[in-house]
N, C-alpha and C positions, 0 to 999 in steps of 0.2 A: 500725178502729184497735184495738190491742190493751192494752187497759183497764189490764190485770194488769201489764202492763211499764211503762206511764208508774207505775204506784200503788209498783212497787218501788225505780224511779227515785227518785222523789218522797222514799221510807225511808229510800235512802240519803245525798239528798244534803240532805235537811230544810231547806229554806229559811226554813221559821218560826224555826226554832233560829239559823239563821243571822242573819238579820234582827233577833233580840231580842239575839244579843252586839255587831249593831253598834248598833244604839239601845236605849238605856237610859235609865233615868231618874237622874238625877242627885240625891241627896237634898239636901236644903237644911239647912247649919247654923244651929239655931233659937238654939241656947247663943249660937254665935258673935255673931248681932244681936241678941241679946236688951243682949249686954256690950258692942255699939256704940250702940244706942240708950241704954242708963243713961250711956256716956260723952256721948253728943252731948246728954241732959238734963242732967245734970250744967253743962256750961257754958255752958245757956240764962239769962237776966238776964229771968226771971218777971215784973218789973214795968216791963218794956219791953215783954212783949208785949201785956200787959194796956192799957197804953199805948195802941198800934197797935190793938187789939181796938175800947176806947173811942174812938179818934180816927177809925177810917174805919168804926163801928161796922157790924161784921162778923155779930157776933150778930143786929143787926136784918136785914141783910140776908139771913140763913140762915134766921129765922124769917120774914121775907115771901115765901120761894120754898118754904117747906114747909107758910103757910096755902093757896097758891094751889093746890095739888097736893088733885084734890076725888076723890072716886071715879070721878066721871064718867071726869076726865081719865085716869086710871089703866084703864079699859075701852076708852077711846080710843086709849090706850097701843097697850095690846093688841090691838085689832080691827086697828092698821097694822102690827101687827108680821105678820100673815095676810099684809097686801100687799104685804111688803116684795119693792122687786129680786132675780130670781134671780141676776142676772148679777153686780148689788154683793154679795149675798151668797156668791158664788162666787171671785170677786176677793180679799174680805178670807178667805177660807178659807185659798186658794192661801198670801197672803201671808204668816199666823200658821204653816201650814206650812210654810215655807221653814226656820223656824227650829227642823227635829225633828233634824237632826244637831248644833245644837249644845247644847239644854235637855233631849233626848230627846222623852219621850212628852206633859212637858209642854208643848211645842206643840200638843198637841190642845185642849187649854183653851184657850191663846190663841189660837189659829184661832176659837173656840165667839165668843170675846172680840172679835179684830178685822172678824171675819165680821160680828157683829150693828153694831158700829160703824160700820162702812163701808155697810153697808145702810141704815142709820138715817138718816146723813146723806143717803144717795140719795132718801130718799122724803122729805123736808124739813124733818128734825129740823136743831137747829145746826149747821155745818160743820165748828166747833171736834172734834165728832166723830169724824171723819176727820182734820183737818189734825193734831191734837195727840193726840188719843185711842189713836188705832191707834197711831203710833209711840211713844207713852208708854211702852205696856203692853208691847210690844216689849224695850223697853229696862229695862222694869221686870223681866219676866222671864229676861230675861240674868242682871243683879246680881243680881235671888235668887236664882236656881238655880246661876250658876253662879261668882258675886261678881266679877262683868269690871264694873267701874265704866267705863273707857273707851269701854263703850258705851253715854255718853248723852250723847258727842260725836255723834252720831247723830241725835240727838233732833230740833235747830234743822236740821239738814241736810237729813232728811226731812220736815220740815214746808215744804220749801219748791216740790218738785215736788208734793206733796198741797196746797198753796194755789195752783198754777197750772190750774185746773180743765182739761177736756177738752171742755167744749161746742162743736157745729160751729157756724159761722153758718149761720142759716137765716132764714125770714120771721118764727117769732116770737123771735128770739134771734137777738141780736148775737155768741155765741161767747164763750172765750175768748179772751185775748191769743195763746199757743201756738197753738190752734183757729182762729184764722182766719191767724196767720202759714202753717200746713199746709194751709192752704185756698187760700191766694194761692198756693203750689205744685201743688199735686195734690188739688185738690177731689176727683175720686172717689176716694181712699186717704186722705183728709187725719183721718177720724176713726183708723184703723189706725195713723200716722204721731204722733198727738197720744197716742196711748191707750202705744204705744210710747215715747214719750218723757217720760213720767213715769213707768212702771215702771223704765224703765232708768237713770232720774237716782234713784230711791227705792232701789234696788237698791245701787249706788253709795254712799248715803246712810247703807249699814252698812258699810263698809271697815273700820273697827273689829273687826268679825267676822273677817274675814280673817284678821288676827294672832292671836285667840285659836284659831281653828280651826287655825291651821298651827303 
């Protein structure tokens, strides 16, 4: 193969250059929320919340989940983050990717972001993790980057195909609902068929994107 002729191809038609004018990163206007947060403070009622703080006291409950937190746990932390799923880790990658045409480059953070989330709950941290976590941050990154509020019609929608889990029945597990409906179908495809059908309903679950992309 003639080295020198793919290398002048390559000068001429520069793909890196190309690639970088269609994704870009969009900057974020900091002025702009700095003067919608002093408005949204502004017509907060302070000793309503203090209220609500006192009444379902919130403070004790933030300080009994930040005595519990010991070093140990925090090494613990970390030694399972070694073991986390490659495959959950690969999953929430894909998925915080999906969103680099519309934030740009900031999709690589949120991939870093729903990557570890979706892993986390694989190896048996809260689920809340995955059901709320990952689409939060999704939708969080849309409206800063790019101030599409309408995508956190999103948010409830994809919390609902990530709370129908994908376990098949087997001998030590009963499945999910989805999981064993796929399984009364087509046992040997029924994990393929369950694992499909919640990407494709979470998919779905940004429609919202649609209309700002087009």
């Amino acid at each position: 193969m003639n080295l020198s002729f793919l290398t002048n191809i390559l000068k001429k038609v520069n793909p890196l250059s190309w690639f970088k004018s269609k994704v870009s990163i969009p900057k974020i206007d900091v002025t702009a929320w700095i003067a919608k947060a002093k408005g949204l403070l502004s017509g907060i009622n302070l000793d309503t919340i203090k209220a609500l703080l006192t009444k379902y006291d919130i403070k004790g409950f933030i300080e009994s989940k930040l005595k519990s937190i010991t070093l140990a746990k925090v090494f613990d932390f970390i030694r399972n983050l070694k073991r986390l799923n490659r495959e959950e880790l690969l999953i929430g990658l894909i998925f915080g990717l999906c969103f680099l045409g519309v934030i740009g480059w900031w999709a690589v953070l949120l991939a870093f972001i729903t990557s570890l989330l979706w892993a986390l709950t694989g190896a048996g941290y809260s689920k809340l993790l995955r059901r709320v976590g990952v689409p939060l941050a999704a939708c969080l990154f849309v409206a800063l980057v790019r101030q599409y509020y309408p995508i956190f019609v999103s948010l409830p929608l994809a919390m609902i195909p990530l709370s129908l889990g994908y376990g098949i029945p087997s001998q030590n597990d009963a499945g999910s609902p989805l999981g064993r409906f796929w399984y009364s179908l087509n046992p040997a495809n029924a994990d393929v068929f369950t694992r499909a059908t919640i990407y494709i309903l979470l998919w779905l679950a940004f429609f919202p994107l649609l209309l700002l992309v087009w």
